[in-house]
N, CA, C and O atoms as a MOPAC input file, in Angstrom:
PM7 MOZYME 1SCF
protein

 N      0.84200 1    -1.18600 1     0.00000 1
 C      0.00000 1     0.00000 1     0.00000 1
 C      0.88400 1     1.24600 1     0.00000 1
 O      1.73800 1     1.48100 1     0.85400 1
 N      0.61500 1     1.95100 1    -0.95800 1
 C      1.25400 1     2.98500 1    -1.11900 1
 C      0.81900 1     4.81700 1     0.04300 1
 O     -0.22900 1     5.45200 1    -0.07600 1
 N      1.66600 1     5.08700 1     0.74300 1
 C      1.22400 1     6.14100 1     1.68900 1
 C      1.50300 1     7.78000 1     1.01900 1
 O      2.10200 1     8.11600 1    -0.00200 1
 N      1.02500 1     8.33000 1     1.72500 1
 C      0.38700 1     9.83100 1     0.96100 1
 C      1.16100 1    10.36400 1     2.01600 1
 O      0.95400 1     9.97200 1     3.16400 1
 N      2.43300 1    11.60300 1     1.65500 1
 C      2.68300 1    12.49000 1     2.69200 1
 C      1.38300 1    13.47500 1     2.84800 1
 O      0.47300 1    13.60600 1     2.02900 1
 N      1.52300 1    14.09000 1     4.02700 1
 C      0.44800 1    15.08300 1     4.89200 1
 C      1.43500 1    16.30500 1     4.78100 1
 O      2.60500 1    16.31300 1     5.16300 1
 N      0.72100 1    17.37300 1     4.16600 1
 C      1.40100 1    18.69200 1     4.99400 1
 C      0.02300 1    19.39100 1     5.24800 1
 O     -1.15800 1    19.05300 1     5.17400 1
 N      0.75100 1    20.57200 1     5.59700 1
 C     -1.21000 1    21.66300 1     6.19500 1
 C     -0.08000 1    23.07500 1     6.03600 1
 O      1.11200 1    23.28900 1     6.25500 1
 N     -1.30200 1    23.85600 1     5.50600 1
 C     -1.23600 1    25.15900 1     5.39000 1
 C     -0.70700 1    25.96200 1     6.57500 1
 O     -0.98200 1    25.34700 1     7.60500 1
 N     -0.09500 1    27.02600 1     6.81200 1
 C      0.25000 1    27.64500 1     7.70300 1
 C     -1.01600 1    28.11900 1     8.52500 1
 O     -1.24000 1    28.18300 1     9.73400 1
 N     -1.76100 1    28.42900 1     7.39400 1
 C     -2.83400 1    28.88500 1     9.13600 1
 C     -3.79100 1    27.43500 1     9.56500 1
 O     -4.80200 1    27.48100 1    10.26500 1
 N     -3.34500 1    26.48000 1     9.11100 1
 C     -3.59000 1    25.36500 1    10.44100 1
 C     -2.98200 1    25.48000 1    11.33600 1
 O     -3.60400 1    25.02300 1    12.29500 1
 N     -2.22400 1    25.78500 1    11.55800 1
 C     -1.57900 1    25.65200 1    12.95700 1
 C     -2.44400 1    26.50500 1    14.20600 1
 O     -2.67400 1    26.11300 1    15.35000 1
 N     -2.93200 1    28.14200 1    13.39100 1
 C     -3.89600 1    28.61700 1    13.87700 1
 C     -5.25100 1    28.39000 1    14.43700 1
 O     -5.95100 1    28.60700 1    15.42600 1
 N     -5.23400 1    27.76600 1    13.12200 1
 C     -7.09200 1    26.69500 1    13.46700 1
 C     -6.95700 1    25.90800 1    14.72900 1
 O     -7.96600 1    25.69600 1    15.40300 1
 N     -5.73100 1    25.43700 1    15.12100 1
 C     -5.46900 1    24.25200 1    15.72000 1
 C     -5.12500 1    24.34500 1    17.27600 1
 O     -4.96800 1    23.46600 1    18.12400 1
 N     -5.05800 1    25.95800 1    17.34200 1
 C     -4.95500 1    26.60100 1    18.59600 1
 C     -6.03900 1    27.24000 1    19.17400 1
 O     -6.03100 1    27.90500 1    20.21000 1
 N     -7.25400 1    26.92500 1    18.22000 1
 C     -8.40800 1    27.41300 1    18.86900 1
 C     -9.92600 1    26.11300 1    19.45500 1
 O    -11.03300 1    26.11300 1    19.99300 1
 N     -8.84300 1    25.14800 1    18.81500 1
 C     -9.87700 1    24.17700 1    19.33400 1
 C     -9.94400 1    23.41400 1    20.80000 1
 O     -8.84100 1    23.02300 1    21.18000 1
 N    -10.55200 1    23.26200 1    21.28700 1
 C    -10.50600 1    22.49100 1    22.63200 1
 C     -9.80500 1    21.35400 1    22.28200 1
 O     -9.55900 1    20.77000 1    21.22700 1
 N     -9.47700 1    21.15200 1    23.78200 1
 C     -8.20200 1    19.61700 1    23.43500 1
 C     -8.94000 1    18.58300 1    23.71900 1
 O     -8.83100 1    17.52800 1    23.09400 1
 N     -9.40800 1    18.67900 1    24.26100 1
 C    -10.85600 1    17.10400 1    24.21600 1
 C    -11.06000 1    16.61600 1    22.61200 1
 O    -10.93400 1    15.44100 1    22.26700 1
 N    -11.36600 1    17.61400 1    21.77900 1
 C    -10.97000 1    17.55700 1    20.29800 1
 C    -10.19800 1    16.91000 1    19.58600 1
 O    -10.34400 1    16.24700 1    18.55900 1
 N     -8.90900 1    17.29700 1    20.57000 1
 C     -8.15100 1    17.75200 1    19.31200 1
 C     -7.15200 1    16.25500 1    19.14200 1
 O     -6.57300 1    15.98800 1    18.08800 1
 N     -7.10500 1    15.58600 1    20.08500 1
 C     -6.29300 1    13.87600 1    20.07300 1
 C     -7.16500 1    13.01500 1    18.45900 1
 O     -6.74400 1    12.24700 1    17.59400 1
 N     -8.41200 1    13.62600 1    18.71000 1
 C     -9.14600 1    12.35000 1    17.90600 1
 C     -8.74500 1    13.11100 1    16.47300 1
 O     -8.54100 1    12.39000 1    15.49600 1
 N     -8.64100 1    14.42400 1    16.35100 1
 C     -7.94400 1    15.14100 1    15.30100 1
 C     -7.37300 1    14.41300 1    14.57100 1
 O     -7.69100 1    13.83800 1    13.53000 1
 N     -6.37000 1    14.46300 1    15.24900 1
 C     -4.72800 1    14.43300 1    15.29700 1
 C     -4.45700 1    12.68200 1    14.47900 1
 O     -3.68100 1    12.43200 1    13.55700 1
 N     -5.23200 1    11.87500 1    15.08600 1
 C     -5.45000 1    10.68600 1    14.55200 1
 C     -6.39100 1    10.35200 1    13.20600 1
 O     -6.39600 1     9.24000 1    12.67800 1
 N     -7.21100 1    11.52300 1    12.71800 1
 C     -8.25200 1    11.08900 1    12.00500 1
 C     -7.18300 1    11.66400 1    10.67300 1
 O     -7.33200 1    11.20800 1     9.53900 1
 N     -6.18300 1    12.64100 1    10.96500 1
 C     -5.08700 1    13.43000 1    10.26700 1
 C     -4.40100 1    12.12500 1     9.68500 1
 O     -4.42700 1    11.68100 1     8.53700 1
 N     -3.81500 1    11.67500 1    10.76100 1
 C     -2.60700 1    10.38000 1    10.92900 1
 C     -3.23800 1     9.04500 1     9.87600 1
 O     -2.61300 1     8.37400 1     9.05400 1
 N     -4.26300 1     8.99700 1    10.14900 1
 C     -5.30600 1     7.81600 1     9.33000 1
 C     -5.35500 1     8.22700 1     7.59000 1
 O     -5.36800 1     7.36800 1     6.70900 1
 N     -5.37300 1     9.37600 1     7.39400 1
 C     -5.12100 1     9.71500 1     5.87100 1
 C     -4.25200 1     9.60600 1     5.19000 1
 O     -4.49200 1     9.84600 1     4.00700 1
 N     -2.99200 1     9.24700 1     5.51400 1
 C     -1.65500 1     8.95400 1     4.94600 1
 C     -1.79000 1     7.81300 1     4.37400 1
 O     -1.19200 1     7.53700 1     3.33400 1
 N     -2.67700 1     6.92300 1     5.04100 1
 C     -3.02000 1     5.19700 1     4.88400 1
 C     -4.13800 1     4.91900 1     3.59700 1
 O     -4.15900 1     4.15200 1     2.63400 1
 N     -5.08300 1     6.02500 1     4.15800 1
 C     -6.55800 1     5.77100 1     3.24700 1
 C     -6.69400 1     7.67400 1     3.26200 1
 O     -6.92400 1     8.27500 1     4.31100 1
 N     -6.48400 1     8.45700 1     1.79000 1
 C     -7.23600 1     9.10700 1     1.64400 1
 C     -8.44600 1     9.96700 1     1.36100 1
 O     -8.65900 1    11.15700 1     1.13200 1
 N     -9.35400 1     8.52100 1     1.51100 1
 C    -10.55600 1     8.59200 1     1.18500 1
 C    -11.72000 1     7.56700 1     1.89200 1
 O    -12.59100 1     6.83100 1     1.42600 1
 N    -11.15300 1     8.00200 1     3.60700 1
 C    -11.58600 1     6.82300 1     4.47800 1
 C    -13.61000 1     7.02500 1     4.55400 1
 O    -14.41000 1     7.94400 1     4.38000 1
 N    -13.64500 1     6.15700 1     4.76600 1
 C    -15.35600 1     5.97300 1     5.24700 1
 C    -16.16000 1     7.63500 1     6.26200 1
 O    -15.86900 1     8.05000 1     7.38400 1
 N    -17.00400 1     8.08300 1     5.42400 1
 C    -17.44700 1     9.24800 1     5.96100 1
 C    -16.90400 1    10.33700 1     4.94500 1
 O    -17.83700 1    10.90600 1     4.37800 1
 N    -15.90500 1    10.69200 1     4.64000 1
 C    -15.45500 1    11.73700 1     3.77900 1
 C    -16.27400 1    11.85100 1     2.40600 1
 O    -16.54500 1    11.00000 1     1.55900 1
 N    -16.61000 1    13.41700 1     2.51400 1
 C    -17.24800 1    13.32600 1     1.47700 1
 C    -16.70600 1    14.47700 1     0.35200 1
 O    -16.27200 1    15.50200 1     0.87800 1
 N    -16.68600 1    14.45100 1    -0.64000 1
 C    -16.26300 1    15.49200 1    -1.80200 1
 C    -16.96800 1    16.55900 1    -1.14400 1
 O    -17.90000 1    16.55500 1    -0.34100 1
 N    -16.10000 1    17.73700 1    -1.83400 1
 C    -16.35800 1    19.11400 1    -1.60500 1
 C    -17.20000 1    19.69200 1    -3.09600 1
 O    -16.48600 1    19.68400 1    -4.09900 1
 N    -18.40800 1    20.10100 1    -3.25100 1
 C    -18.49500 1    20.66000 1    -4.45400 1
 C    -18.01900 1    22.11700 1    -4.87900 1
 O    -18.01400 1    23.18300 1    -4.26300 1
 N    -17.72400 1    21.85400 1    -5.83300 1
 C    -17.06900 1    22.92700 1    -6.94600 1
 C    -15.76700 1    23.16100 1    -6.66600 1
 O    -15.17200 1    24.20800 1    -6.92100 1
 N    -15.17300 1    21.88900 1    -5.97500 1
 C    -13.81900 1    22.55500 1    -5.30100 1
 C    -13.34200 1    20.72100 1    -6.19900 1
 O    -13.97500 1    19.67500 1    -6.05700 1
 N    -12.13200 1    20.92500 1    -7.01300 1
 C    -11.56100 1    19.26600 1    -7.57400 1
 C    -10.35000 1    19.01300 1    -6.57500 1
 O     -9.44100 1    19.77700 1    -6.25000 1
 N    -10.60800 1    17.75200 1    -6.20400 1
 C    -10.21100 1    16.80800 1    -5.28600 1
 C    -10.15400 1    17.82200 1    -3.85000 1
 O     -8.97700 1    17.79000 1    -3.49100 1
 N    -10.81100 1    18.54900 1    -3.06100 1
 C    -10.91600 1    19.34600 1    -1.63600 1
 C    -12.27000 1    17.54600 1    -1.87800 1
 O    -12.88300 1    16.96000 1    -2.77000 1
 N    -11.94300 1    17.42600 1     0.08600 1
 C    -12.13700 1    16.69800 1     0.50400 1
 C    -12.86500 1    16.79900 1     1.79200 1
 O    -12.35200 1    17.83000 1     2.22800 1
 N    -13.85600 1    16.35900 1     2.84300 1
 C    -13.99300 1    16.74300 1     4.30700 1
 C    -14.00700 1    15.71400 1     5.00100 1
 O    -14.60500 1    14.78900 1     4.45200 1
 N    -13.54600 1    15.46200 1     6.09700 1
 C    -14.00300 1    14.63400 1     7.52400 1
 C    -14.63600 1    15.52000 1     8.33500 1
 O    -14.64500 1    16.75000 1     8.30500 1
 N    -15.23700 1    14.63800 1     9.16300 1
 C    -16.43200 1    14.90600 1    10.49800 1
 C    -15.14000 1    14.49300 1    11.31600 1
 O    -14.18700 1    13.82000 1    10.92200 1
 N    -15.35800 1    15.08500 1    12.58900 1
 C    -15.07700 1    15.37400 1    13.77500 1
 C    -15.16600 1    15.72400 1    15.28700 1
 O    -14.34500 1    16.23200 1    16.05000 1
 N    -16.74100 1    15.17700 1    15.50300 1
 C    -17.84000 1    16.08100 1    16.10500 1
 C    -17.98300 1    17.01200 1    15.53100 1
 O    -18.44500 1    16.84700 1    14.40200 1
 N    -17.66700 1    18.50700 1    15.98300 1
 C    -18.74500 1    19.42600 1    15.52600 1
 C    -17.33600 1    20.32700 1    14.54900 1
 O    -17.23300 1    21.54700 1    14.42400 1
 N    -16.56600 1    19.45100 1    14.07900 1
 C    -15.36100 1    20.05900 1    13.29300 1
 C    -15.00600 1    19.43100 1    12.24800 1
 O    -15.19200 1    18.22200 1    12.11700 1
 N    -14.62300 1    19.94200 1    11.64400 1
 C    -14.39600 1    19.61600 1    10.06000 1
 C    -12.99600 1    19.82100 1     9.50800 1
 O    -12.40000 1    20.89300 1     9.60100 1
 N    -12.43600 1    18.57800 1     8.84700 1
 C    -10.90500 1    18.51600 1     8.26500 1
 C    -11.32300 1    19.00100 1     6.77400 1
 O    -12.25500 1    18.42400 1     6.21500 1
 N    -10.64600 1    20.04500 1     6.14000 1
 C    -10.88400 1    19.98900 1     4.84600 1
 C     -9.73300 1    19.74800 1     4.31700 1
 O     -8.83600 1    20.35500 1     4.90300 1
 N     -9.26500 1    18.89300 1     3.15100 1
 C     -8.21300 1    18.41000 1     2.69500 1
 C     -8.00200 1    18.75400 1     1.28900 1
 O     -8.84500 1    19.43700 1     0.70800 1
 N     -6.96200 1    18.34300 1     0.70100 1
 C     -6.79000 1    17.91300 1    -0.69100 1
 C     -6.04000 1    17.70900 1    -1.12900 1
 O     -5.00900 1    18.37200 1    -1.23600 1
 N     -6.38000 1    16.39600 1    -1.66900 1
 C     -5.70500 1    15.04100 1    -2.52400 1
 C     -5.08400 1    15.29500 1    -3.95600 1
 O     -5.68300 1    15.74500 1    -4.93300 1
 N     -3.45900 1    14.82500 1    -3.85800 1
 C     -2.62200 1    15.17400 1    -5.49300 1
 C     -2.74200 1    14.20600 1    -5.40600 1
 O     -2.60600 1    13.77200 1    -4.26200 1
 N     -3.14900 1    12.96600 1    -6.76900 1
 C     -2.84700 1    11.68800 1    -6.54300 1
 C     -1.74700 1    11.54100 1    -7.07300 1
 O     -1.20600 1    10.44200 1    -6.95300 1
 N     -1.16000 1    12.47900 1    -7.73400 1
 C      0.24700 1    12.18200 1    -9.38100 1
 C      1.41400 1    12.63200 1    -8.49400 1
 O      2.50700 1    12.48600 1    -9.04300 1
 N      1.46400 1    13.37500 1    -6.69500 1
 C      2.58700 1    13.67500 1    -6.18400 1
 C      2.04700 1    12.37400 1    -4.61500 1
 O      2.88200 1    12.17700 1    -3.73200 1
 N      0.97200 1    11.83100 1    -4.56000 1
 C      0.36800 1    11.10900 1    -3.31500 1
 C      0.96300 1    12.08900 1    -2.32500 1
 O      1.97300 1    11.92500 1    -1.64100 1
 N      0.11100 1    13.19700 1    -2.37500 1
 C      0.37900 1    14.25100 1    -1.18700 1
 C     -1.16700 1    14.12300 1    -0.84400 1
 O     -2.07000 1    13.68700 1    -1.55900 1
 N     -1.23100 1    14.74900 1     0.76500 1
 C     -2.35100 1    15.19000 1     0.97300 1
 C     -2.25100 1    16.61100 1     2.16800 1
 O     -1.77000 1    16.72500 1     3.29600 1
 N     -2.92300 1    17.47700 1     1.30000 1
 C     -2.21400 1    18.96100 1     1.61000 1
 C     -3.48800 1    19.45800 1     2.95200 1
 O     -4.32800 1    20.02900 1     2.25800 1
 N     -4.02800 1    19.52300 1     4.46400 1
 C     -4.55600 1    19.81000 1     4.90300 1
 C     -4.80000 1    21.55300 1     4.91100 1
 O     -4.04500 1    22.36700 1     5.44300 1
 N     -5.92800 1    21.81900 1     4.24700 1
 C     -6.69900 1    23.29900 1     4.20100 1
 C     -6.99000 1    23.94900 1     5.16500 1
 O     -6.77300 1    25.16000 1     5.11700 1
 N     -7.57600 1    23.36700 1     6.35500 1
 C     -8.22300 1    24.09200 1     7.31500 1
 C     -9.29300 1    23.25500 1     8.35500 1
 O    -10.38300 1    22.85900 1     7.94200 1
 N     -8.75900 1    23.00900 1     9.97600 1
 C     -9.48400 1    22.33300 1    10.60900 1
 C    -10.42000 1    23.20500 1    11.43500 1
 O     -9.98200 1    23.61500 1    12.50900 1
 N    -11.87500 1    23.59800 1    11.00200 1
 C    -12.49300 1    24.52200 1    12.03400 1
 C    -13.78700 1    23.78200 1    12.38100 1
 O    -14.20900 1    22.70200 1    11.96600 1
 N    -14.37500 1    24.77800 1    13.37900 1
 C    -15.92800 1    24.21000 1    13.53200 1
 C    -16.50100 1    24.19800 1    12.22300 1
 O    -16.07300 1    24.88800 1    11.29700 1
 N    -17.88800 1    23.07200 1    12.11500 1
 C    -18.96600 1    23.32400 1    11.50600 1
 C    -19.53500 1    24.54800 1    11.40000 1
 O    -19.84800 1    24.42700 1    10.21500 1
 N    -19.94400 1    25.69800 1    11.70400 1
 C    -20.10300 1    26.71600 1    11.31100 1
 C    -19.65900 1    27.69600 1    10.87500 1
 O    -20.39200 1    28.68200 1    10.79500 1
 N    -18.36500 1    27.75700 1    10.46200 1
 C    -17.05200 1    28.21800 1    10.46300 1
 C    -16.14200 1    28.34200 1     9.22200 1
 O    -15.56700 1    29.30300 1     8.71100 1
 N    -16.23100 1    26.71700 1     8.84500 1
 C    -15.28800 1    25.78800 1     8.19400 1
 C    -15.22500 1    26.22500 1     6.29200 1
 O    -14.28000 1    25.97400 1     5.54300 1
 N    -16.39700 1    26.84500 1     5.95600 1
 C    -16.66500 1    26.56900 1     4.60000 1
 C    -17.01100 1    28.23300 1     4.07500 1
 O    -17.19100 1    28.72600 1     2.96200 1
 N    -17.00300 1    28.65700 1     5.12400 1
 C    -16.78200 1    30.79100 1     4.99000 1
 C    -15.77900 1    30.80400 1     4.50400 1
 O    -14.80400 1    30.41000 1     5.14300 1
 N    -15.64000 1    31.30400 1     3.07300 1
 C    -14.32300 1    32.05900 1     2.12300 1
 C    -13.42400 1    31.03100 1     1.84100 1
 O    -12.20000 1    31.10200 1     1.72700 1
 N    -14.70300 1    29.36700 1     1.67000 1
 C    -13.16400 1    28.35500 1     0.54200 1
 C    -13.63100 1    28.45800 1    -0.58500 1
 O    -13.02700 1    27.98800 1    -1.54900 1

């Protein structure tokens, strides 16, 4: 099985300082799990956006996106559900 490097945008790191830490372990793993499968059970396409991607999280949302021709997977932005999809 072939694995997908992970990077994330600079203002993840931001996103990532505003979430509660009760959160943020199962994050951190649902992150870690995409290297393996980038297109695990639950994720659903983003419309009008080619290959942007989302996971659930409780009430937070991973938005991603998949190069398959470099097997990168570039993390966009981890925010709340209400939050998450303002100005992508």
């Amino acid at each position: 099985m072939v694995s997908f490097k992970i990077e994330h945008r600079t203002s993840v790191e931001k996103d990532i300082q505003k979430i509660p830490h009760k959160f943020l372990q199962k994050i951190i793993e649902r992150i870690d799990h995409l290297s393996k499968n980038p297109y695990p059970i639950g994720c659903e396409k983003i419309s009008g956006k080619n290959s942007y991607y989302r996971i659930r999280v409780n009430d937070y949302r991973i938005i991603y996106q998949v190069i398959e021709q470099k097997k990168l997977i570039i993390i966009e932005r981890i925010r709340h559900r209400k939050d998450v999809y303002k100005g992508l």
